[in-house]
Structure formats: C-alpha cells, structure tokens
C-alpha positions in Angstrom: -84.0 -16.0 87.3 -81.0 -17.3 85.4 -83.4 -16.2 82.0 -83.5 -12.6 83.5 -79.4 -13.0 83.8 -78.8 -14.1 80.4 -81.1 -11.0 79.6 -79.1 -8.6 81.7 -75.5 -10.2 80.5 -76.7 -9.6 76.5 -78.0 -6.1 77.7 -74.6 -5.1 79.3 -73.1 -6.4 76.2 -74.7 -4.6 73.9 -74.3 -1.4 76.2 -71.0 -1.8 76.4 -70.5 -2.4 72.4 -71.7 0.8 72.0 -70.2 3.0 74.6 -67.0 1.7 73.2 -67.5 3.2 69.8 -68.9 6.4 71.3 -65.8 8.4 70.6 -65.1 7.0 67.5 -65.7 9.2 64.3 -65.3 8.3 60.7 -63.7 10.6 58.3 -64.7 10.1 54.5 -61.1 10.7 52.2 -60.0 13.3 50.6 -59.4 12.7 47.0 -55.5 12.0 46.3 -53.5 12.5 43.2 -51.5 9.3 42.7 -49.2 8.4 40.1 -49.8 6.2 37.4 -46.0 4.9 36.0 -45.5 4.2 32.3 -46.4 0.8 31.2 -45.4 -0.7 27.2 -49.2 -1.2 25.7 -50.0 -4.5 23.9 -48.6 -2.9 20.1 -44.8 -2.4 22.1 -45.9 1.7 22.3 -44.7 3.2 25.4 -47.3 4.9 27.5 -45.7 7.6 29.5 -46.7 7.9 33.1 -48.9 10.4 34.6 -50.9 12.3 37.5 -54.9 10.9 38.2 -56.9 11.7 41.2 -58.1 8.8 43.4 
C-alpha cells in the first residue's frame, strides 16, 4: 500500500504541476528599437549615438 501512495502523491504532483501552468501563455517579443549612446573609440574619435533594433 504505502508504494501505491507514494505513486498516487507523485501522480497528484505532477497533475497539479501542470494544471497550474494551464492558463499560462508565452508571448515571443516584439523587436524594439533601443538606443545606442555615443561612446569615444580607442583612436579618441567620437562615435555619435544612434537607433538599432533589438
């Protein structure tokens, strides 16, 4: 008997694991512009900020 229980507890577990993330739904994102700021390059040029997708 107490093999069947540890069964039925792991079952329930399980069961319940998944029931939980039923209602869950997974959204893949949207590409973002972000912006990149200026930064001094290794000859001291300046390199002037600007707009890239993510």
């Amino acid at each position: 008997m107490r093999r069947h229980l540890a069964r039925i507890l792991i079952a329930l577990a399980l069961l319940g694991g998944v029931l939980a993330q039923a209602g869950c739904v997974v959204v893949a994102p949207r590409p973002a512009r972000v912006w990149v700021p200026g930064y001094w390059a290794p000859s001291h040029v300046w390199v002037g900020g600007y707009w890239r997708y993510r």
